[in-house]
Legacy VTK file of the C-alpha trace (Angstrom):
# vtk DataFile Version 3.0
C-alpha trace
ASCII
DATASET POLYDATA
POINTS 258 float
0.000 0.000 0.000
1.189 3.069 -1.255
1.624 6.057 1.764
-0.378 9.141 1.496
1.139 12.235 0.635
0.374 15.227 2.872
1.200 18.321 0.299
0.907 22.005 1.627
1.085 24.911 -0.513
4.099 27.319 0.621
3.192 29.781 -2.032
0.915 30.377 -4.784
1.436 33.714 -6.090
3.248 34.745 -9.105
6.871 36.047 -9.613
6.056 39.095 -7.264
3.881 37.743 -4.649
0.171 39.287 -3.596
0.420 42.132 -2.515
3.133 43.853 -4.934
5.061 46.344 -3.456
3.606 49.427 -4.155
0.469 48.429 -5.628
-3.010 50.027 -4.895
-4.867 47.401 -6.615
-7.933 46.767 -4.601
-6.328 42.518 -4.657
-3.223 43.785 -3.235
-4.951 46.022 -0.384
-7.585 42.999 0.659
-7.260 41.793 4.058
-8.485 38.320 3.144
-5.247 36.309 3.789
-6.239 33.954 1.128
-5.233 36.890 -1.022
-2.021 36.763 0.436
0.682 34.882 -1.988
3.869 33.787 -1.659
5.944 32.692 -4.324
4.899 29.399 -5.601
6.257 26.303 -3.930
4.736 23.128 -2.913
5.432 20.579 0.448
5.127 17.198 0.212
5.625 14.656 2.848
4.872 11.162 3.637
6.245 9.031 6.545
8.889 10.745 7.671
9.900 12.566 4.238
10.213 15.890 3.164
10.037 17.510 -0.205
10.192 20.539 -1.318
9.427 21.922 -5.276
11.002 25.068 -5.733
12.821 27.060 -3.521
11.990 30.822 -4.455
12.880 34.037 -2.955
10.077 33.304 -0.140
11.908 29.799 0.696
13.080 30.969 4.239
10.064 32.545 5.381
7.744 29.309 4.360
9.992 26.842 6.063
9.750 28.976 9.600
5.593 29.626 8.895
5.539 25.661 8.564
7.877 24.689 10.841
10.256 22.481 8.436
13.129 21.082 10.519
14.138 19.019 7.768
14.383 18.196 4.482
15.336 15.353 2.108
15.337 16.803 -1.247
14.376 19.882 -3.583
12.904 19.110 -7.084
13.173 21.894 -9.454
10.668 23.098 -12.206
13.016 25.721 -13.737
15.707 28.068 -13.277
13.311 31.475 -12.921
13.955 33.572 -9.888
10.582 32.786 -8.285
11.437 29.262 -8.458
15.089 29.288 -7.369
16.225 32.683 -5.624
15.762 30.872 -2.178
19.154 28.380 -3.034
21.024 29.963 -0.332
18.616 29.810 2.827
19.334 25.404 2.461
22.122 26.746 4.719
20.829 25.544 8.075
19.682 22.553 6.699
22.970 21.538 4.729
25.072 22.419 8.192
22.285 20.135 10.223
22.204 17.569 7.365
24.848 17.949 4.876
24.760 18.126 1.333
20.667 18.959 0.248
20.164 16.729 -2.731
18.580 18.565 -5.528
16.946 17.336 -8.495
16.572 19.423 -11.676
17.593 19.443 -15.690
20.761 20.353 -16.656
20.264 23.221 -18.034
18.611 24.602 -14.532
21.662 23.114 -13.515
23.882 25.372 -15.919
22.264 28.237 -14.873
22.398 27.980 -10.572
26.140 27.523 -11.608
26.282 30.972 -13.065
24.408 32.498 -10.353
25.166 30.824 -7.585
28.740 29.991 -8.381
30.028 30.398 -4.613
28.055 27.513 -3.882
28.951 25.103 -6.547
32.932 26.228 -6.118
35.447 23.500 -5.562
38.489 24.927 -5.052
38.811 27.794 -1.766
35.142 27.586 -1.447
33.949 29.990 1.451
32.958 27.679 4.606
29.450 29.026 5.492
28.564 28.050 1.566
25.956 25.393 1.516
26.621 22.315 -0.736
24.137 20.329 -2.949
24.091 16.822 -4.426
23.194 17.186 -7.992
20.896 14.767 -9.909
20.056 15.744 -12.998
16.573 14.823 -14.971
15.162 15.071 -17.721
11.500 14.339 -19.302
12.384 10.861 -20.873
13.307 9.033 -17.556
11.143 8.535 -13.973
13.194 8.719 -11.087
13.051 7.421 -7.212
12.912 10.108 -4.451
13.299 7.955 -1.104
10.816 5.384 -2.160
8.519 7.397 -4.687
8.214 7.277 -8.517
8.492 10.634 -9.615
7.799 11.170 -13.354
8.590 14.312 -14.911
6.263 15.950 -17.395
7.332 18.373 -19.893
5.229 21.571 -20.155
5.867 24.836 -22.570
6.242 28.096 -20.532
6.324 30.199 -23.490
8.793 28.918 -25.959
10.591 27.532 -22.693
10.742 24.006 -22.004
10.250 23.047 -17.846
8.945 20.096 -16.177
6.328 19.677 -13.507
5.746 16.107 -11.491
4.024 13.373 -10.843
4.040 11.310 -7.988
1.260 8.785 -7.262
-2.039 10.043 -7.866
-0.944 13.756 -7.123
0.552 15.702 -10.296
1.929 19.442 -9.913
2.098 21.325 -13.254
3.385 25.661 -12.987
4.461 28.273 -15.496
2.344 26.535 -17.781
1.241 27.685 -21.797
0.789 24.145 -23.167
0.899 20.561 -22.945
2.171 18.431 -25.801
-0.089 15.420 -26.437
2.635 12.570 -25.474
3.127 14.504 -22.102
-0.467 14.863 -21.383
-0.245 10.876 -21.209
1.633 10.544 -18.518
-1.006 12.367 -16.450
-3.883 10.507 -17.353
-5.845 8.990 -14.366
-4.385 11.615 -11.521
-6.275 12.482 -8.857
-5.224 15.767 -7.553
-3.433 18.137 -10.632
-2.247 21.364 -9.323
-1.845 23.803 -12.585
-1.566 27.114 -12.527
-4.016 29.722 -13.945
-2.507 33.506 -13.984
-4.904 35.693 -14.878
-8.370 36.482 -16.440
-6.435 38.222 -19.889
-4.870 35.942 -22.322
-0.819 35.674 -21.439
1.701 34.819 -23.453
3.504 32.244 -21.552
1.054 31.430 -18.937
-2.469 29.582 -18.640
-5.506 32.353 -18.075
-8.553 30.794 -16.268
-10.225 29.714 -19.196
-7.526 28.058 -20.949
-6.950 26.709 -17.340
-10.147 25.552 -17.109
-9.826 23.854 -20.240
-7.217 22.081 -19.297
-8.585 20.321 -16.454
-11.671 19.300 -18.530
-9.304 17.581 -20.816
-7.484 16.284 -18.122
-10.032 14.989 -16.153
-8.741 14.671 -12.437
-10.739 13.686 -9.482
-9.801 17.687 -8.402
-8.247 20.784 -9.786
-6.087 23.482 -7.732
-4.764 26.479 -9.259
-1.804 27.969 -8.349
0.792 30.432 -9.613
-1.753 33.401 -9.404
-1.696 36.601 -10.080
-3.507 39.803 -8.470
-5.329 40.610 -11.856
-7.643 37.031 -11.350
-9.674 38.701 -8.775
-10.333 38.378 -5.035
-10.096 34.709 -3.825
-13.522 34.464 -2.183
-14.766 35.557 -5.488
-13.223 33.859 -8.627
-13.826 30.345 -5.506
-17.094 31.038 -5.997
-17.705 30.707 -9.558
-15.424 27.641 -10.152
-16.893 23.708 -11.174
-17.589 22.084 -8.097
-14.062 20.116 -8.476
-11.742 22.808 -8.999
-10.389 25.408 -6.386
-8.445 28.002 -5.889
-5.266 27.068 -3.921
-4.421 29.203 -1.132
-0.764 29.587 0.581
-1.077 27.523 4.122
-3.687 25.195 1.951
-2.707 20.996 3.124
-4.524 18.464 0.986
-3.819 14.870 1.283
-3.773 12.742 -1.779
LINES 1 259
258 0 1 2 3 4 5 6 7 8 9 10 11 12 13 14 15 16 17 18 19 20 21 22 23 24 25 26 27 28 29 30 31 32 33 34 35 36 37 38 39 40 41 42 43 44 45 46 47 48 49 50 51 52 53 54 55 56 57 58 59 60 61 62 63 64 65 66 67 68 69 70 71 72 73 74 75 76 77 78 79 80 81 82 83 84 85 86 87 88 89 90 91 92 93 94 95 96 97 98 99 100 101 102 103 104 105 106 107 108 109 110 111 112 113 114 115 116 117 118 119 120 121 122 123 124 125 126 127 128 129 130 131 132 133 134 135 136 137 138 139 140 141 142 143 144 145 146 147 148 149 150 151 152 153 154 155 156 157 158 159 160 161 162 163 164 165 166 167 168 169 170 171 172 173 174 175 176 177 178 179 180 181 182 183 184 185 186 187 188 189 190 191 192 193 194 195 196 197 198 199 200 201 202 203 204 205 206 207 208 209 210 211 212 213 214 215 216 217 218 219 220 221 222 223 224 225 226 227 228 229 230 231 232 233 234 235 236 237 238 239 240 241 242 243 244 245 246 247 248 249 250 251 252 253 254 255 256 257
């Protein structure tokens, strides 16, 4: 028998978080704290495990909110700053645990060495660096995270290539335009798809509600949660409201269990 997954949403906002600095939009200004985003980020755990996918610019503040004392692995979608700015706050894990083992293409791979390049150095590397264990993956190959299947799925963020997961019945899809046919396979019979869904307006690298919508009908899951949102979708409560019975607005703080 397979173990539940517990997964808790760290963030779901888009690249600048709800409320944007500055902003007057009545969204940003509501003090509903489901309108309240984070940068987007998932939890997942089962027995003792912990997962993260992502680690954004919000990384440090999530782990404290939840109380994460440990963790076993990150899984990356792609190598956007709302996705990976949060690389360096693994520090108290790496000097509890020791090298964080990260999973993520190569070419997300390529570009943390770039940025981060104090924490990938070999030679005279600064002590108080943290250190990660790189696996690379890619879309043609499933891999094992401490006992689960994970299968990566190709999805088209604009012209860009990322991946999003599956593991067990649970499948987590962001940053998402389209969804080649052959991918759209391997997520045929999930239960729980997370996908994100920007904006009312059209987008040109992101999923609006309806084309979000659209995509759940064709994928069929038991239920729908959309993440990766923007202010411009509208007040929580409201844009809840008017959704199919099955599909929901995710919510940072939000714990399902699949």
């Amino acid at each position: 028998m397979k173990s539940p997954l517990t997964v808790t949403f760290l963030g779901t906002g888009t690249s600048q978080g709800i409320p944007i600095i500055g902003s007057q939009h009545p969204v940003c200004l509501s003090v509903d704290p489901k309108d309240k985003r984070l940068r987007v980020s998932v939890l997942i755990q089962w027995d003792d495990h912990t997962v993260v996918i992502d680690c954004g610019p919000d990384f440090r503040q999530q782990m404290l909110r939840e109380n994460v004392n440990s963790l076993d692995a990150v899984i990356l979608t792609h190598e956007h700053s709302d996705h990976v700015a949060g690389i360096d706050d693994i520090r108290p894990f790496y000097f509890q645990q020791g090298d964080v083992p990260f999973y993520a293409h190569e070419r997300v791979f390529n570009a943390l060495h770039k940025r981060y390049e104090y924490i990938f150095e070999v030679e005279n590397k600064y002590p108080g660096a943290p250190a990660i264990k790189e696996h690379t993956i890619s879309k043609e190959d499933s891999f094992q995270v401490l006992g689960k299947k994970v299968i990566p799925i190709e999805v088209m963020h604009g012209t860009l290539p990322i991946l999003g997961f599956r593991i067990d019945g649970f499948t987590y899809l962001t940053d998402v335009k389209t969804i080649a046919e052959e991918e759209l396979k391997k997520i045929k019979g999930t239960d729980v798809l997370v996908i994100s869904a920007l904006r009312e307006q059209p987008h040109y690298s992101h999923l609006n509600l309806e084309e979000a919508l659209a995509m759940v009908a064709k994928i069929q899951p038991k239920k729908a949660y959309f993440t990766h949102i923007s202010h411009l979708l509208g007040f929580h409560a409201e844009v809840e409201a008017q959704l199919p019975q099955n599909v929901h607005l995710a919510y940072d703080t939000l714990q399902i269990t699949v």
